[in-house]
Structure formats: C-alpha cells, structure tokens
N, C-alpha and C positions, 0 to 999 in steps of 0.2 A: 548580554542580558537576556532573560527568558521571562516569558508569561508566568505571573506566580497567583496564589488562589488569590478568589473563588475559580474553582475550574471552570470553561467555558461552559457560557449555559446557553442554550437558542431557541428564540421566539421569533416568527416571521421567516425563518431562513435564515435570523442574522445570529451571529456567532456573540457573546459576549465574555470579557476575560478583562484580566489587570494586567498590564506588563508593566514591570522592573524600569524606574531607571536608578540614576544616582541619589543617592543619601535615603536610601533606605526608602525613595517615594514609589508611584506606581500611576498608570494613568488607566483610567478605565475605557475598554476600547470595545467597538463594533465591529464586525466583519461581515461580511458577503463574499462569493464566491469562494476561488481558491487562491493561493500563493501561487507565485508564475503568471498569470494572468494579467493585463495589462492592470496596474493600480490605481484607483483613485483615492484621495485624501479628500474627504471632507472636513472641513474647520465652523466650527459656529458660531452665531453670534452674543453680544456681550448683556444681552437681558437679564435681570437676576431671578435667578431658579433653570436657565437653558440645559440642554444635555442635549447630547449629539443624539439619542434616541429622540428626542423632541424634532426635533431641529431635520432628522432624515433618515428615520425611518421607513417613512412610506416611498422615499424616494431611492434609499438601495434595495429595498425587497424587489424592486424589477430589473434589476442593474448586476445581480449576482451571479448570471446565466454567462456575463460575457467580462466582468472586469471583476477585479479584485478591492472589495471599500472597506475602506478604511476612514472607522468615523470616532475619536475619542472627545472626551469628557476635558478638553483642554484645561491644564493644571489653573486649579482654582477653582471650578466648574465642576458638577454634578458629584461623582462618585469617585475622581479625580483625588489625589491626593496636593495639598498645597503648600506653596514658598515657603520658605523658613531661612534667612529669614526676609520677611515681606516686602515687594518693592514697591516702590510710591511712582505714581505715576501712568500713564497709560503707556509709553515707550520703554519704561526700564521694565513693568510687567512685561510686554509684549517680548523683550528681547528672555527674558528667564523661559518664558512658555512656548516659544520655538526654538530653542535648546532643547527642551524637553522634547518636541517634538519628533525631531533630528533623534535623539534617542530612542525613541518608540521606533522610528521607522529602521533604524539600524539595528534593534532586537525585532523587529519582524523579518530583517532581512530583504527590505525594500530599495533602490537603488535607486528609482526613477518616477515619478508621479505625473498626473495631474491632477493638479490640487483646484478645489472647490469650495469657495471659502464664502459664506452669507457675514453682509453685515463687519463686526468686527472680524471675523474669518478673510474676508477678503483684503481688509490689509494686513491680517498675517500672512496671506498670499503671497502678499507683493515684497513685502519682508525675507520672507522665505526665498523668495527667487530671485532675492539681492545676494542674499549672504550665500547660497548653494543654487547658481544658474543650473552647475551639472545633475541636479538631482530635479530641478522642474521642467518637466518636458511641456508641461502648456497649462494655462490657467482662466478658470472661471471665475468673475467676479460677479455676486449678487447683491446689490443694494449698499455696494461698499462705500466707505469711509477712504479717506486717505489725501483729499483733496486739502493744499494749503489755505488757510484762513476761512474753509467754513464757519458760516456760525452757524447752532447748534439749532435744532428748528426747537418750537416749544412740544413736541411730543419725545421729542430725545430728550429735551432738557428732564421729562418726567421720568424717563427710563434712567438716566443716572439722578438720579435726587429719592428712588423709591424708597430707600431705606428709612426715610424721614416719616413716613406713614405708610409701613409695610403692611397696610391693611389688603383680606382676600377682593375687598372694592378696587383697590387701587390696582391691584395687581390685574382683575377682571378687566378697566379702564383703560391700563396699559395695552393690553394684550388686543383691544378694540379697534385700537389704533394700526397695529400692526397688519390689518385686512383691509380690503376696499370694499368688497360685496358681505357685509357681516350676517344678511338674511340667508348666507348660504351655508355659513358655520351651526345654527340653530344650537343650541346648547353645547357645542364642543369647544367656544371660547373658555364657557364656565369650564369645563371640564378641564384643561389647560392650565387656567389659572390655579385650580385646587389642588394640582397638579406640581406645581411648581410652589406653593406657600411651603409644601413638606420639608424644600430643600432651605427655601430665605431663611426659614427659622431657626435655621443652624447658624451658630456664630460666625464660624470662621468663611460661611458663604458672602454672608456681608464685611466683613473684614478686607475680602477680596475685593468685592466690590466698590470699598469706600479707597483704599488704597488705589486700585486701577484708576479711577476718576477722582481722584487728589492732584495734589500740587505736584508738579512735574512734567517734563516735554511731553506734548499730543504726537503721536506716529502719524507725521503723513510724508508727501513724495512729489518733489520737483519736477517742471517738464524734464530736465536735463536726467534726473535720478528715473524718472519713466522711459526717457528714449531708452537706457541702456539695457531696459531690459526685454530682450527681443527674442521671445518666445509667443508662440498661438494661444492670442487671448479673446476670450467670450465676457463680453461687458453687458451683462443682463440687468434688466432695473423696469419693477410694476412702474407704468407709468403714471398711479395714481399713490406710491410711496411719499408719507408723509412723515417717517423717521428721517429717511438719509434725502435729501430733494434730487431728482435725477441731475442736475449740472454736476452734481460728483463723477457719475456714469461718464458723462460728456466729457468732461474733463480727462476722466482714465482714456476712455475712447480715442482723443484726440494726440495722445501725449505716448503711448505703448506701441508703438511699431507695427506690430502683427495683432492690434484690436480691432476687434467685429462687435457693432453694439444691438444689443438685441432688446427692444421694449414689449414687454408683456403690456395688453391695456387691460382695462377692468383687473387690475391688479396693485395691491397696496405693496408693502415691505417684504411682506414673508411671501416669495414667489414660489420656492417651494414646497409652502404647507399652503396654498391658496388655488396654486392651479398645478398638480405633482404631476398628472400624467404628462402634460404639454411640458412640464419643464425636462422631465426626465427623458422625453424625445431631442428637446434641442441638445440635452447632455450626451445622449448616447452619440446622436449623428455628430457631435461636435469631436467628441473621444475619440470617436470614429476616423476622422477625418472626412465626412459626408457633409458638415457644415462649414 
C-alpha cells in the first residue's frame, strides 16, 4: 500500500498525505521528521470534530529533529476515511480502527513504535500492544480510559451525548472543560470550537460518533490483561482532569509492569494542548530513555 492524493502538503514542518489502506479507504496522516528515525505514533482522542492536527500539532513541530511522527486522522475522524460497514460499539469500533492502523504503519513501512495515545488514543494504545507486543516498543498514556467499571464522570457524559444539541455553544462548553487554567487559552477555546463545528456537520462524523458510543462492549483491561503487557510505560494525567478522573491513571500505573506515572498539576484533560512545552520534554526524555 502507498500514499495516494492529495500529495503531501506541509505546514509547521509537518508533512501531510492520505495513505491507502483496504477497500478502497485511506487515512489522513501527519509526519515529522524522517523515515528511519526512531518512530512515534500519536493516537487521539474520541471528542467530536478532533483531528490528529488538533490534538498534536504543536507538540510534533519540536519533536521532528530527532524521531519520526506519525500522527493520523483515526478512521472515523477528521479527513480519515470511514467503516463501511459501520460497527456498533466502542470495542468492535476500536478493533476495525487498529486494523487500520496496523495498515498505515505497514504502508509507511514502520516496524516498531512508541505509541502516544490521549484520551481514547490511549486505549487504543494498550489495545495495540495486546494484539502486536512486537511492533510496541513503549507506551505513553495520556488521561486514558481503559479502566473496568468506570463510571463515566458528567463532563464525558457531555462529550458523548453532544450530538443531541450540536450547537457552536455546546461545543465551546465542552471544550471548557477540557482545560484547567481557561484564563490562559483567551479566545483560542472559541477558536477550537469553530474549528471543529466544520467537521460535526458532516453526517457521517456523527454516524461515527453515535455508533462508537451505542450499544456494545466498552474497551477496557484487566489487572491480569495489564500485567502481561510488559513494555516502558509513561502514565501521564493533568491532575486537575475532569473528563477521564485520574484513578484510571492509578489504576494503569499500578497494574502495567514497566509503569512510571507522571501528574502534570495546574493541568485539566488536554495535557498536551494545555502545557506542550513541558509535555513534549517528558516525551522526548522518555523516548529517549533519559526518563
């Protein structure tokens, strides 16, 4: 499988293209750096209107000098092409979309990652490094999901229910939530949200949506299903996150073998679009092996 149009186009440093997978779909992807270079996968999370540009931009523009990122549009999501036909559930989605993934990384000609996953991204992480240990060399989890019997706090509960009044208010609201220090965003929450209304309004964004968070198994992971998976993990989480509640963190933390948990304070959900320099240091030194 090969990149097919639009041909790459680059803003920031970052590369942007479509690549091929099966049935005629394509995922839209981000790059940094070059190919060879140690890899990173970024995954993003499951808000409606996200895009791996939203989601980490600011944080591979300084990341490109030393590793190779890899940030796509996870099938369903932004510029991404979607299921056909559609699967119900947040597990049966999850497993269609890291397949795809698996695909992307084998037409980029990728081998080995570490994968950095926000939010939903993080347990496609851990997903990921169920189904192909040999392909995850180490994993960051940010404000991840995955933990048995969470209940759902009431500002997630708004994040999947937005379809119900996709208004640019709601969407503004949502997005409010996702910060701790909002005096420090000054109009770039608004900016964000207007941002992301272009994509809701498309049918098939919400179709994904309503389907992911329908009737069907939640993706989460046993202590027993955590021991075993025993790769260098980074357990990050804003200590003031009121999407996912940090006992998820704790929980991954305590249950992953090779987990280090890292709490950003003065920090909500989105660690990092909230605090990027300081994140994107604990990621280098971590990729590194310096954390």
């Amino acid at each position: 499988m090969t990149a097919v149009a639009p041909a790459p186009v680059e803003r920031s440093g970052i590369r942007e293209s479509d690549v091929a997978i099966a049935g005629g779909r394509h995922l839209r992807v981000l790059e940094a750096g070059e190919p060879g270079m140690p890899a990173l996968l970024f995954l993003h999370g499951s808000g409606p209107g996200v895009t791996a540009r939203a989601n980490w931009e600011n944080v591979m523009a300084g990341l490109g000098d030393r590793f190779h990122c890899i940030a796509p549009d996870i099938l369903g999501f932004g510029e991404s092409s979607h299921a056909d036909p559609q699967p119900q559930g947040f597990k049966a989605n999850a497993e269609v979309r890291i397949d795809a993934l698996l695909q992307m990384l084998d037409a980029l000609g990728v081998s080995r990652v570490t994968v950095v996953g926000n939010s939903m991204g993080g347990m496609y992480s851990l997903r990921l490094c169920q189904l192909r240990p040999d392909l995850v060399e180490k994993m960051v989890l940010m404000g991840s999901g995955g933990m048995p019997g969470l209940a759902p706090t009431p500002q997630l509960i708004k994040l999947v229910t937005f379809f119900d009044d996709p208004s640019l208010e709601a969407m503004t609201a949502l997005l409010t939530e996702f910060v701790h220090d909002k005096t420090a965003f000054g109009d770039r929450i608004e900016d964000f949200a207007a941002g992301r209304m272009a994509l809701v309004t498309r049918p098939e964004i919400e179709t994904a949506h309503r389907a992911m968070f329908g009737e069907g198994e939640m993706l989460s992971f046993s202590p027993a299903e955590l021991a075993r998976l025993d790769v260098p993990t980074l357990v990050v989480h804003g200590r003031q996150d009121v999407i996912v509640p940090i006992e998820c963190s704790l929980y991954l933390a305590e249950h992953l073998p090779q987990a280090d948990l890292y709490v950003m304070n003065n920090c909500g959900h989105w660690t990092q679009v909230e605090q990027p320099d300081r994140f994107r240091t604990i990621l280098r030194d971590f990729a590194d092996g310096r954390l």
